[in-house]
N, C-alpha and C positions, 0 to 999 in steps of 0.2 A: 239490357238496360241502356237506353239513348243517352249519351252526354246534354241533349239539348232537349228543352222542353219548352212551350208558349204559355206552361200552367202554374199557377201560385197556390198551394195547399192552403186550406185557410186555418186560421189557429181555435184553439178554445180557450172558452173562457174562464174563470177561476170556478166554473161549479160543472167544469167539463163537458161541456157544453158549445157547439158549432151551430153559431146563427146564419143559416141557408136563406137566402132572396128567393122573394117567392119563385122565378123563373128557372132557379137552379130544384127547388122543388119540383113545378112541373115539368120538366124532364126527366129527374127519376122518375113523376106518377105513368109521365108515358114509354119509360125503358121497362119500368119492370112490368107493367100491363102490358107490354106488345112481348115479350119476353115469356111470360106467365102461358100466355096461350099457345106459343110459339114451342114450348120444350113440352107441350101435353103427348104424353104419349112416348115420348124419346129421352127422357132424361132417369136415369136409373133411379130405383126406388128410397136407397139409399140417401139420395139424393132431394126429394120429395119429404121424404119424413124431418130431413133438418132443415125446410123452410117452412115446414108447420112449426119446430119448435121454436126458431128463430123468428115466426113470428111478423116478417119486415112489413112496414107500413107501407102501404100503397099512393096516399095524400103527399108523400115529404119524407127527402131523406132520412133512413132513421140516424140516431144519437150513437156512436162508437159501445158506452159505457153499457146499455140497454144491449145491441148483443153481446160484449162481451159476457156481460150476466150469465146467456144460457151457454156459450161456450165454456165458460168456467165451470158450471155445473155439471155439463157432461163431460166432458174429454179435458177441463185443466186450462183451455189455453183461451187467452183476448186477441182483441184486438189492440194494435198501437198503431196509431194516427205517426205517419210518417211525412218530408216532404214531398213533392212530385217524383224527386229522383232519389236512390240511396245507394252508397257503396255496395259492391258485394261480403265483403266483413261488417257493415251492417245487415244486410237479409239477412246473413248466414246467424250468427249470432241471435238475431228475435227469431229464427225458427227454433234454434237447438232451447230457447227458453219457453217455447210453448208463444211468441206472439207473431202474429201475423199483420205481417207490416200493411198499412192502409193509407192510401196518399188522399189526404182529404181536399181534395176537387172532383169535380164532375164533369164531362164534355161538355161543352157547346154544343148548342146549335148546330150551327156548321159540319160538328164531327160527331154528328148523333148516328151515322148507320157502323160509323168506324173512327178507330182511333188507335194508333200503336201504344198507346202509354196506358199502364192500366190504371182507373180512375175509383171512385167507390160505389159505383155500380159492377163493376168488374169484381173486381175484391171483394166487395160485399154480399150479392144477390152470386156471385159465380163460384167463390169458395168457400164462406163461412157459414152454410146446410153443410156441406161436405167434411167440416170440421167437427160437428157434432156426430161423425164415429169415426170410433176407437181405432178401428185397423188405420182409415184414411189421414188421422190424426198422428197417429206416432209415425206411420213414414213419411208424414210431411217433416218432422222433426228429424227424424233420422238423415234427415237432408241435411237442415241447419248444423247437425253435428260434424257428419263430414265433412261437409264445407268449409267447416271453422278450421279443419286442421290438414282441409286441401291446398294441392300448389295452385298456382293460376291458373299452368296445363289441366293439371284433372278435376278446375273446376267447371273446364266447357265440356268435360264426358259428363259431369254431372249434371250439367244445366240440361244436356239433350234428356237425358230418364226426366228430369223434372219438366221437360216441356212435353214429353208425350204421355206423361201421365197426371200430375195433377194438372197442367196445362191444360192440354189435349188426347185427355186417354179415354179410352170408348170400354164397354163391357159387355160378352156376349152373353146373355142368361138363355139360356133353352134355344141356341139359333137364332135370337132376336136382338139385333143391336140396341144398347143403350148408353145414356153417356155421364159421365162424373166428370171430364174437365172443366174447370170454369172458364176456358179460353173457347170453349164451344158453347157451353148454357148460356153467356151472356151475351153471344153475337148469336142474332139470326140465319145472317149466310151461313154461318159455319154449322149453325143445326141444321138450316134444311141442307145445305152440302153433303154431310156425312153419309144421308139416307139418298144419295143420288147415286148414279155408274160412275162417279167421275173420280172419285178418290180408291186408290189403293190400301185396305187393309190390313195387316197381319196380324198373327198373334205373337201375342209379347215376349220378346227373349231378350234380355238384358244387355247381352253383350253384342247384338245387333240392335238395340237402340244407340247405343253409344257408338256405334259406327255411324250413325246415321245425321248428316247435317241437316239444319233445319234454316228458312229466313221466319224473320217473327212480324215482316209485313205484306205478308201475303196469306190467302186461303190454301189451306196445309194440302199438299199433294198427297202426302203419306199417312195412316196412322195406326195404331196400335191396340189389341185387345187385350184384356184381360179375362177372366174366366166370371171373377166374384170378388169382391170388394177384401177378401180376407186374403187373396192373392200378394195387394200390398204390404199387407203385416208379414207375409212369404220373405217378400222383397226385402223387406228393411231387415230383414233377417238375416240375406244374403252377406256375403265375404266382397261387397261391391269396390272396395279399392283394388281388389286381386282384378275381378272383373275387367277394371280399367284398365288395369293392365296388356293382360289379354285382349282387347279391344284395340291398342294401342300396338300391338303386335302385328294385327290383323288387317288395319289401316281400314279410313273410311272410306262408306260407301261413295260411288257420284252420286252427286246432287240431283236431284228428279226434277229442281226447279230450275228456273232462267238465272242464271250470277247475274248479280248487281254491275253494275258500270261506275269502274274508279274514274271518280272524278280529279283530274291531272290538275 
């Protein structure tokens, strides 16, 4: 999460309700239409079936309340309309209650092929199909729980499992890669990237994600399999503090990417 941001969440109204300009409209008609066609074929099934139920309009942002509706029906949990930025004892906290924090702006112009800050295209069209099951549901919660009663140290082991998996986690069904992150469904590059030579895949072992550093503005060197979507309900099942532990024993891996340059 960036200390600094150039974006204003906008608020609702007393009947919960977020009145979008028309221009903030058509940019989501053209994110998630170039998006739509963009994940055919690569994005796990799982995945597919909860934006039939979810439903999203294509003309104009949709309204928070309208999906939360079908998230509460299936899996319990909404959305909450967040600012652009929020503590990490706030994330932590709206995940362990079932809400999924939502920073209600949209990019620009300007930052329409990319943007570091996730917006409500990201959040919305990238994780909330993925919320409507069960397994991918309670380990995103399983998060917010440990989180809540994480140190600051083990909450950047935690943040790397949460960036290579509901971030960025790919899933191999029958030898055929597919994808459930919403940090890959919602960015083009990063879906056609995956299915390229140029990134490194493995499959998923817990205590080498957690070794593994990540930067969140760049296209991921590295990423991770899973077998089947019930693998996370595996996960959240796991003894993941021990985990950390052991991880922390074992020290991270080098970085596969370029370090950043401190600015003196």
């Amino acid at each position: 999460m960036s200390k600094i941001t150039k974006y204003v969440s906008r608020k609702m109204d007393e009947n919960g309700i977020i009145h979008w300009s028309d221009e903030e409209n058509q940019i989501w008609s053209e994110l998630i239409t170039r998006q739509l066609e963009c994940i055919k074929g690569k994005a796990c099934n799982e995945f597919i079936e909860g934006l039939e139920k979810i439903n999203l309009p294509i003309d104009r942002i949709p309204q928070l309340k309208d999906v939360s509706a079908v998230l509460l029906e299936t899996t319990g949990w909404q959305c909450e309309p967040v600012p652009a930025l929020i503590s990490f004892d706030k994330f932590f906290d709206l995940l362990a209650n079932k809400k999924f924090p939502v920073a209600t702006f949209i990019r620009s112009r300007e930052e329409f092929d990319y943007l570091t800050e996730p917006d409500i295209f990201h959040e919305i069209f990238g994780h909330c199909g993925m919320l409507t099951n069960e397994s991918f549901a309670q380990y995103t919660q399983k998060f917010g729980i440990l989180g809540l009663k994480a140190s600051k140290q083990d909450r950047v082991y935690l943040a790397r499992l949460y960036w290579f998996t509901i971030e960025f986690g790919l899933m191999k069904i029958n030898d055929e890669l597919k994808i459930y992150g919403g940090g890959i469904l919602s960015s083009p590059a990063e879906t056609q990237y995956v299915f390229s030579d140029e990134p490194t895949i493995y499959d998923l072992d817990v205590v080498n994600v957690f070794r593994t550093p990540y930067r969140i503005d760049i296209i991921q060197p590295i990423y991770h399999t899973i077998n089947s979507i019930n693998d996370l309900f595996d996960i959240s099942n796991m003894d993941l503090m021990t985990l950390v532990e052991k991880a922390k024993e074992l020290g991270l891996h080098k970085p596969t990417y370029e370090l950043k340059q401190k600015i003196s």
